[in-house]
C-alpha positions as a printed NumPy array, in Angstrom:
array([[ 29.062,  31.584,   8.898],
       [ 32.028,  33.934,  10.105],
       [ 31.928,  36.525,  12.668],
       [ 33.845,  39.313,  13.906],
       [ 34.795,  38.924,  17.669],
       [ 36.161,  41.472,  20.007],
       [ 36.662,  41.461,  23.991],
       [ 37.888,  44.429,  26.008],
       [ 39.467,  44.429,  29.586],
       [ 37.824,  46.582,  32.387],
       [ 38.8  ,  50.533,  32.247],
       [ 41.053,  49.816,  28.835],
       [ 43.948,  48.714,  31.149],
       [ 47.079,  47.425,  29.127],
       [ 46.759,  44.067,  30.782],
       [ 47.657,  42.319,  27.908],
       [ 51.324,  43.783,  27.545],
       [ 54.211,  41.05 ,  28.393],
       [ 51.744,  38.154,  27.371],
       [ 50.749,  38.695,  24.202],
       [ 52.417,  35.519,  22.778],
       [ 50.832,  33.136,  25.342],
       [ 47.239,  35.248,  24.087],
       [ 47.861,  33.957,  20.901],
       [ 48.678,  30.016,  21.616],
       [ 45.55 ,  30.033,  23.677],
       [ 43.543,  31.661,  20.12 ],
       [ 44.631,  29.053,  18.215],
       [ 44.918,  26.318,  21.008],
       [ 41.245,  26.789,  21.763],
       [ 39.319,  26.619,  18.452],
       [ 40.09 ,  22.442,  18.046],
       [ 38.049,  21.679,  21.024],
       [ 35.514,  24.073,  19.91 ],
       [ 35.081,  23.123,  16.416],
       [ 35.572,  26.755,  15.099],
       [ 38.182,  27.731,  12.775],
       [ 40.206,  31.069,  12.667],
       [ 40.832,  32.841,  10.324],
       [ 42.681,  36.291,  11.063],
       [ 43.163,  37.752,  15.101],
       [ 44.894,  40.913,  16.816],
       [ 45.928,  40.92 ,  20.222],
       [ 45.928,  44.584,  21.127],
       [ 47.634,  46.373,  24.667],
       [ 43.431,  45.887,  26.354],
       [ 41.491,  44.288,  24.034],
       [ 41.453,  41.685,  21.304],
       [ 39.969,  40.778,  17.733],
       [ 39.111,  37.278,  15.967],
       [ 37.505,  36.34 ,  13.168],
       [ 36.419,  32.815,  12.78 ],
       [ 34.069,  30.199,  11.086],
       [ 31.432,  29.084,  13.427],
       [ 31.372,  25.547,  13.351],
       [ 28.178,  23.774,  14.756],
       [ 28.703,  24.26 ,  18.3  ],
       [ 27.844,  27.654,  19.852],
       [ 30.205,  30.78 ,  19.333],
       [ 30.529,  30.595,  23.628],
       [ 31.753,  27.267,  23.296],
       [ 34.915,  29.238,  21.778],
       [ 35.065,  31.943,  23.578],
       [ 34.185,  31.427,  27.233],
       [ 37.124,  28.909,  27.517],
       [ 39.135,  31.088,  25.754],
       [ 38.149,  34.6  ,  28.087],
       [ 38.649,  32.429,  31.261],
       [ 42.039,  31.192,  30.172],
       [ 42.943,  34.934,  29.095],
       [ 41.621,  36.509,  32.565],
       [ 43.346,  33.762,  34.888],
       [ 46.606,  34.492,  32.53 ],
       [ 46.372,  37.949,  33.083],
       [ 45.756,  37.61 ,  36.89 ],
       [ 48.571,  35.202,  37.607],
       [ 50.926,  37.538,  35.374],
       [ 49.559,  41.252,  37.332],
       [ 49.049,  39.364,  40.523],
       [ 45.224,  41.15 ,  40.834],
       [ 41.406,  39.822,  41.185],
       [ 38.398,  40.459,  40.067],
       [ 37.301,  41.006,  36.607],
       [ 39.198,  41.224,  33.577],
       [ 36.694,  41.577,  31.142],
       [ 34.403,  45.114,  30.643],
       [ 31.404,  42.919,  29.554],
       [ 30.169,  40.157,  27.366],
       [ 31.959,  39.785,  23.943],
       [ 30.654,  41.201,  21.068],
       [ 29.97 ,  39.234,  17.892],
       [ 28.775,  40.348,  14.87 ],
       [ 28.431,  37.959,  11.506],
       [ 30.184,  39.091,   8.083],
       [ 26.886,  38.42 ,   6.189],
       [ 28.808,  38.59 ,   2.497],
       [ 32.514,  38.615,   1.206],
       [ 33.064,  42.394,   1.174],
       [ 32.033,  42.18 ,   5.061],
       [ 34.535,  39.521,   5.701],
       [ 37.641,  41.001,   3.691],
       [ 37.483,  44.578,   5.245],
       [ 36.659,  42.173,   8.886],
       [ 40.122,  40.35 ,   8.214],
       [ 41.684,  43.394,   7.175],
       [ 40.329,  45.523,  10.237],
       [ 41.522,  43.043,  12.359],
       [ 45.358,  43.316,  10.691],
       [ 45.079,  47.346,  10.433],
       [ 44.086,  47.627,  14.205],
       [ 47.372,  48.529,  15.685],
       [ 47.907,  51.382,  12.59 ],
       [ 45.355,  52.899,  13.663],
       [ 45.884,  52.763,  17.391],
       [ 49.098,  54.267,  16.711],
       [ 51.337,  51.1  ,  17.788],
       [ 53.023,  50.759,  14.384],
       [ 53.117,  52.548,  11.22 ],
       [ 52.293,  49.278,   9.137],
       [ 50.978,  46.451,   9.548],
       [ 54.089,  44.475,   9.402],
       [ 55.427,  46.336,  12.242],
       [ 53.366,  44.402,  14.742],
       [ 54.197,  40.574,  15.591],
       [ 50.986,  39.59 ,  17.341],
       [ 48.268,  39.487,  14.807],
       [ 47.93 ,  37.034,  11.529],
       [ 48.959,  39.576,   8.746],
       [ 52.098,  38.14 ,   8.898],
       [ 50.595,  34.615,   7.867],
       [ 48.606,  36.364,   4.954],
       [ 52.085,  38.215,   3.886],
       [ 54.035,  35.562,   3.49 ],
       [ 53.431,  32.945,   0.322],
       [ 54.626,  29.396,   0.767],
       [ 58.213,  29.706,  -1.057],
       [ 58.967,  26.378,  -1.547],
       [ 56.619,  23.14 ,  -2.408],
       [ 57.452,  21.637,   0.907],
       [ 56.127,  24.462,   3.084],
       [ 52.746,  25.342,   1.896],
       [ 50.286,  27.606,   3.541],
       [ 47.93 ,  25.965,   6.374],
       [ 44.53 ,  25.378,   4.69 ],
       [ 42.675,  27.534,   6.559],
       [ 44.844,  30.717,   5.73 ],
       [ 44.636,  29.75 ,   2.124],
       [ 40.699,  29.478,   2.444],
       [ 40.568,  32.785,   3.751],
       [ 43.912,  34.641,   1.423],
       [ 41.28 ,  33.307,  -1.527],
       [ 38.764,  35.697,  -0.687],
       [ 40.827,  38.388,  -1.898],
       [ 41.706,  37.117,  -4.975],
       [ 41.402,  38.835,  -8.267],
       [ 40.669,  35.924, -10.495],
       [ 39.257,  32.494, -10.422],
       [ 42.266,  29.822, -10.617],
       [ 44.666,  32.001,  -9.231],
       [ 47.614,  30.563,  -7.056],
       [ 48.352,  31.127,  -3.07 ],
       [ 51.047,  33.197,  -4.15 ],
       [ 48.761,  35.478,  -6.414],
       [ 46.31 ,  35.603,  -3.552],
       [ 48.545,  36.698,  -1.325],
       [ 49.878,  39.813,  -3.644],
       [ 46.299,  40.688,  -4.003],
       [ 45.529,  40.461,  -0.244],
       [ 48.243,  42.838,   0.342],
       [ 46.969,  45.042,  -2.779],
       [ 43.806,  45.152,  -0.764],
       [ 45.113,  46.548,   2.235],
       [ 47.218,  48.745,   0.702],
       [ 44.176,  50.259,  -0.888],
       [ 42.048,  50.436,   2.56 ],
       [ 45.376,  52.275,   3.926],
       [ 44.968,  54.609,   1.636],
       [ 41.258,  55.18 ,   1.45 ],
       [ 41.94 ,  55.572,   5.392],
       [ 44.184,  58.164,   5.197],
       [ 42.182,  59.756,   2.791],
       [ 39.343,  60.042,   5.357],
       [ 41.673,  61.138,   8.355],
       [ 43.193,  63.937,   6.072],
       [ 40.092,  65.668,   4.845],
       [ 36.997,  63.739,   6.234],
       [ 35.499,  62.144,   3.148],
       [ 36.457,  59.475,  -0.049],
       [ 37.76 ,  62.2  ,  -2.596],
       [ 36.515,  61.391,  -5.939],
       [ 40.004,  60.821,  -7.523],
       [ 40.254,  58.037,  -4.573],
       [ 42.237,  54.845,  -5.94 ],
       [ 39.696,  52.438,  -7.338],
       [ 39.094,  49.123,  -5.224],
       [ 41.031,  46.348,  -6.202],
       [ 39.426,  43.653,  -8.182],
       [ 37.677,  40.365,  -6.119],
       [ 36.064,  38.476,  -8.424],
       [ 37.734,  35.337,  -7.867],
       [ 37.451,  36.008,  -3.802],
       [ 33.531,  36.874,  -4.941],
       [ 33.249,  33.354,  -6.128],
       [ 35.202,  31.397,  -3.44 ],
       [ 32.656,  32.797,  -0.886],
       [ 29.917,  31.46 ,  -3.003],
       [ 31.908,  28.178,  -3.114],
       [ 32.314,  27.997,   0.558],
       [ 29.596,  29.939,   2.227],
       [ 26.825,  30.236,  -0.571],
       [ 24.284,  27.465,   0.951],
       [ 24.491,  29.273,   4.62 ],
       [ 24.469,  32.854,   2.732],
       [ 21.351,  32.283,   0.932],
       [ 19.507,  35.562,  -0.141],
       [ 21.934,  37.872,   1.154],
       [ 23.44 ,  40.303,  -1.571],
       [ 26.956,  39.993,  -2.562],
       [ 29.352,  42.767,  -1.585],
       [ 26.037,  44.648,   0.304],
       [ 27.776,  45.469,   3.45 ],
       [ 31.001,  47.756,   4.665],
       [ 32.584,  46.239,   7.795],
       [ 33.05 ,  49.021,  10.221],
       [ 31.178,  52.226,  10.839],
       [ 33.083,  54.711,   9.682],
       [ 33.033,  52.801,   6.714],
       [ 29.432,  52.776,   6.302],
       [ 29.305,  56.333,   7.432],
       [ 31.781,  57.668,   4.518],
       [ 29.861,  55.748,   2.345],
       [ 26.805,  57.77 ,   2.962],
       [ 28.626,  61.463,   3.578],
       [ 29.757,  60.621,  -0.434],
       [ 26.077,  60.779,  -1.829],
       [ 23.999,  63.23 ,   0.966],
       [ 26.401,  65.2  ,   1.78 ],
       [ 29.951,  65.267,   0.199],
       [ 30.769,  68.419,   1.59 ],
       [ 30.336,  67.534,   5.247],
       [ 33.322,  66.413,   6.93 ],
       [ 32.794,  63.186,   9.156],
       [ 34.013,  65.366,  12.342],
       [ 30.957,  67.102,  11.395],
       [ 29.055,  64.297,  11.538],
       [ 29.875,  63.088,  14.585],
       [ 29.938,  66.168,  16.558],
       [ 26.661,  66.158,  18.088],
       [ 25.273,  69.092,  16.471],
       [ 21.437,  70.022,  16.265],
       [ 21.087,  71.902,  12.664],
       [ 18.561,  70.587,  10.771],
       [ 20.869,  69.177,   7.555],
       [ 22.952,  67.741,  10.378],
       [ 19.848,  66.153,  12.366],
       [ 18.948,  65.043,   8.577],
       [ 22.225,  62.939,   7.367],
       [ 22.895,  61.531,  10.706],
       [ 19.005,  60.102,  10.579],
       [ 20.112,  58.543,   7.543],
       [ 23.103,  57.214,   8.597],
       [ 22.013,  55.814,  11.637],
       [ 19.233,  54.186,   8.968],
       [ 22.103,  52.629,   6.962],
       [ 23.813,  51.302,   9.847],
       [ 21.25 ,  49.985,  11.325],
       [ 20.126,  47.696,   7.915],
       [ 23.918,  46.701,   7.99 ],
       [ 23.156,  45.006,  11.38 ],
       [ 25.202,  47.303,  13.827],
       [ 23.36 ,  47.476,  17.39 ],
       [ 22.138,  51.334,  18.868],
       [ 24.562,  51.044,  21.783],
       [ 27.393,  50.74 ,  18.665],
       [ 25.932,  53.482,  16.554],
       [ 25.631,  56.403,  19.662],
       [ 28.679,  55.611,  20.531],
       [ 30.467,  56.291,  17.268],
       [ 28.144,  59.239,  16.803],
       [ 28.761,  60.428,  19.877],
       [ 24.997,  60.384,  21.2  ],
       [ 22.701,  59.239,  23.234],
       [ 21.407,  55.587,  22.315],
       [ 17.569,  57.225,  22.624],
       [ 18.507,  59.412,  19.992],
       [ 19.06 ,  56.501,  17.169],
       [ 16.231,  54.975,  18.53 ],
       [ 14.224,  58.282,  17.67 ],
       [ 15.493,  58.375,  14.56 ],
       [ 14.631,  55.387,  13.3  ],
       [ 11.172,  55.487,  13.846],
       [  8.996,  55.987,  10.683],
       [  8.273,  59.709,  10.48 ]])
């Protein structure tokens, strides 16, 4: 199955300025002796992102070669000790195709929204650029595995790498937009832009992942919080801004849509620790509210 990796260095420190090309070789380096296969990545100022295809060795077989290559890079190149890492990586499995598209295109929209770039194109050291750009001749065609994965956003069944690759960036033009929507007023406006098309992405997943996806719902799942968050503000409370939401407030309708957001997460398969810290509360307080009343 694929997962959703991320790895932060201790206090947010821009330790990975200056190196961020050797970061990559080492990504892509690392998963043949690991028998994992990536798919998308973003190596950020003090933390990074990877998505990849478990393969039947362990995820740790990936990624503790891969941390203790990054940390002794970084120490060499900032002449320090000690850690480099905040903590244990965090993995967490896109359980259907919808997961795994907005997971790829998380991963590519990262540095928009930390502010390092006003598109996605503007920053060199993630994989959008592989996605972007369709084979142009017969003699260069795309790597395998980045056609696998440009598939998943394809509109129809049949459709070329070139068409796949206009449709992935249709995509993430639309989750631009749906994201600026949010930061501008809070909420998914009802005159949002519709959702591209993805039935032919639909049915590659099914092609590639259906026997180790068995039983789990198609499209069931938003990738990041503040997805799954909007998603619930639109039908309990479409007036409340998201702010709102996570202010930390004690009303009662507050108290009420943040119990059932904090449900909703929680069946998508985020952890507490991630939930009260998007929220902005204390990690007792999901666990309170997701006890049976």
């Amino acid at each position: 199955m694929p997962f959703h990796l991320t790895a932060r260095v201790q206090g947010r420190e821009a330790l990975f300025c200056g190196i961020e090309p050797t970061i990559v070789r080492l990504i892509t380096a690392t998963a043949p002796t690991s028998d994992a296969t990536v798919l998308a990545y973003a190596v950020m100022p003090n933390h990074l992102h990877i998505v990849l295809v478990q393969g039947t060795k362990l995820l740790r077989d990936f990624m503790q070669p891969l941390l203790r290559r990054i940390a002794l890079l970084v120490q060499r190149h900032h002449k320090r000790e000690g850690h480099v890492f905040e903590r244990r990586y965090n993995a967490t499995v896109c359980r259907d195709p919808e997961y795994l598209r907005n997971a790829i295109i998380y991963v590519h929209l990262n540095p928009v929204r930390a502010g390092l770039c006003a598109d996605a194109s503007g920053y060199a050291w993630t994989s959008h650029h592989d996605y972007d750009q369709a084979p142009t001749t017969c003699e260069t065609p795309m790597h395998p595995v980045l056609e696998g994965a440009v598939r998943l956003f394809s509109r129809m069944c049949g459709c070329t790498v070139s068409e796949s690759c206009r449709d992935y960036r249709d995509y993430l033009n639309w989750r631009v937009l749906m994201d600026q929507h949010v930061d501008e007023i809070g909420t998914v406006p009802r005159w949002a832009p519709a959702r591209p098309y993805t039935e032919g992405g639909d049915q590659h997943w099914l092609d590639v992942y259906g026997a180790s996806s068995a039983g789990v719902a198609i499209a069931g799942y938003a990738h990041d919080l503040r997805d799954v968050a909007v998603s619930a503000l639109v039908t309990l409370a479409p007036s409340m801004p998201l702010d709102e939401l996570r202010s930390g407030g004690r009303s009662r309708p507050l108290v009420n849509v943040r119990r059932q957001v904090i449900a909703r997460a929680l069946s998508a398969g985020f952890r507490p620790h991630q939930i009260a810290r998007f929220l902005d509360i204390a990690p007792t307080t999901v666990s309170l509210a997701s006890r049976p009343r």
